[in-house]
C-alpha positions in Angstrom: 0.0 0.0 0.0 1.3 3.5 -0.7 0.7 6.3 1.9 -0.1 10.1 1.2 0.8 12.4 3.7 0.6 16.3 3.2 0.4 19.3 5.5 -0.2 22.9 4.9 0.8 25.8 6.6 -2.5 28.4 5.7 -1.5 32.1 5.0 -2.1 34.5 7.8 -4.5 36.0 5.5 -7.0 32.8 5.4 -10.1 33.2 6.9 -12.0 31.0 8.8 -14.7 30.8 6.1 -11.8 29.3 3.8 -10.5 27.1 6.1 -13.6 25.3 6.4 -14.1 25.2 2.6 -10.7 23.4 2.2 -11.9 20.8 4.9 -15.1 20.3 3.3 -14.0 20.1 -0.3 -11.5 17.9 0.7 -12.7 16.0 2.7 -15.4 15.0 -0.5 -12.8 13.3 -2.8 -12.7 9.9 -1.0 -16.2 9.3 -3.2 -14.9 11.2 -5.9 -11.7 9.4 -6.4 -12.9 5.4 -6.0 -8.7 4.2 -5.6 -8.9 6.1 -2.3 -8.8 3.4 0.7 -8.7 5.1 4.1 -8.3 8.9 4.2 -8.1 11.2 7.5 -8.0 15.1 7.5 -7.8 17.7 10.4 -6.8 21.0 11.6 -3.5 21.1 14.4 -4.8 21.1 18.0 -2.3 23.6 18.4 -0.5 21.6 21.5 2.9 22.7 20.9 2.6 25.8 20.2 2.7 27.6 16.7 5.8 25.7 15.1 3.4 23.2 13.6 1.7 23.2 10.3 -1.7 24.0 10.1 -3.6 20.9 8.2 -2.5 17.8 7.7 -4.4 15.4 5.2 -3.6 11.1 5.1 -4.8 9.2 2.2 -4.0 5.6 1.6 -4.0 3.4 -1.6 -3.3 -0.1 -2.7 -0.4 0.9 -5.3 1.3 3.4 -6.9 -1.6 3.3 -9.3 -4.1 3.7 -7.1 -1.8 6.8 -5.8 -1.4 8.4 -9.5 -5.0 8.1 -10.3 -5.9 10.4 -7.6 -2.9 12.8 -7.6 -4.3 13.8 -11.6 -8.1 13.2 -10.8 -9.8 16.7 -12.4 -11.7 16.6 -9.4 -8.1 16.5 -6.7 -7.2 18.9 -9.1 -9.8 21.3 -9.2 -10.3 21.4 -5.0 -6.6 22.1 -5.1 -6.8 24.7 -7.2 -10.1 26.3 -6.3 -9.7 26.1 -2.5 -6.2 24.8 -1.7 -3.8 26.9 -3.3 -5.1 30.1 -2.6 -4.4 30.0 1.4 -1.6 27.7 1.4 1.5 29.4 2.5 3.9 26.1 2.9 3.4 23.2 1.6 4.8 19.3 2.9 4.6 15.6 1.6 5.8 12.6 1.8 4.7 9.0 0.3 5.7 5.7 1.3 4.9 2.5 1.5 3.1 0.8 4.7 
C-alpha cells in the first residue's frame, strides 16, 4: 500500500470561512476518487505551540496506481486549485509505502 501524507501551513490571510471550505472540499474526494482506501483530515490542535503546520491530510492506496490516479483526478485537481492553493502558504509531503 502507498501512503499520502501532506500538511499545509495556511497564509495569515486565510479566513475561517476558507479554512472550512478546504476541509469540506477535501474531505469529498474519497467518493470522488474510488482508488482512495482510508483517508483522515484535520486541523492542528495547536498543543505545541505555533511551530506546527496547520492541516494535515492522510490518504491511503493499494499501489502506486491507485496513488497516480488520484494525484491527476480533475476533481483532486480542481479542489486544489479552487480552495487549496489560494491559502496555502507552505506546503509538505511525503509517500511511502506501509
Amino acid at each position: 500500500m502507498i501512503r499520502h501524507m501532506v500538511m499545509f501551513r495556511w497564509i495569515p490571510e486565510a479566513t475561517r470561512e476558507q479554512k472550512e471550505q478546504v476541509k469540506e472540499e477535501l474531505g469529498r474526494l474519497p467518493g470522488l476518487v474510488p482508488q482512495v482506501r482510508a483517508f483522515h483530515l484535520g486541523e492542528d490542535l495547536g498543543l505545541v505551540g505555533d511551530v506546527n503546520f496547520d492541516f494535515a491530510l492522510v490518504a491511503d492506496f493499494d499501489d502506486l496506481a491507485g496513488y497516480l490516479a488520484y494525484r491527476e483526478s480533475a476533481e483532486h485537481k480542481k479542489i486544489v486549485e479552487a480552495y487549496v492553493q489560494p491559502i496555502a502558504g507552505a506546503r509538505g509531503a511525503v509517500q511511502y509505502e506501509i
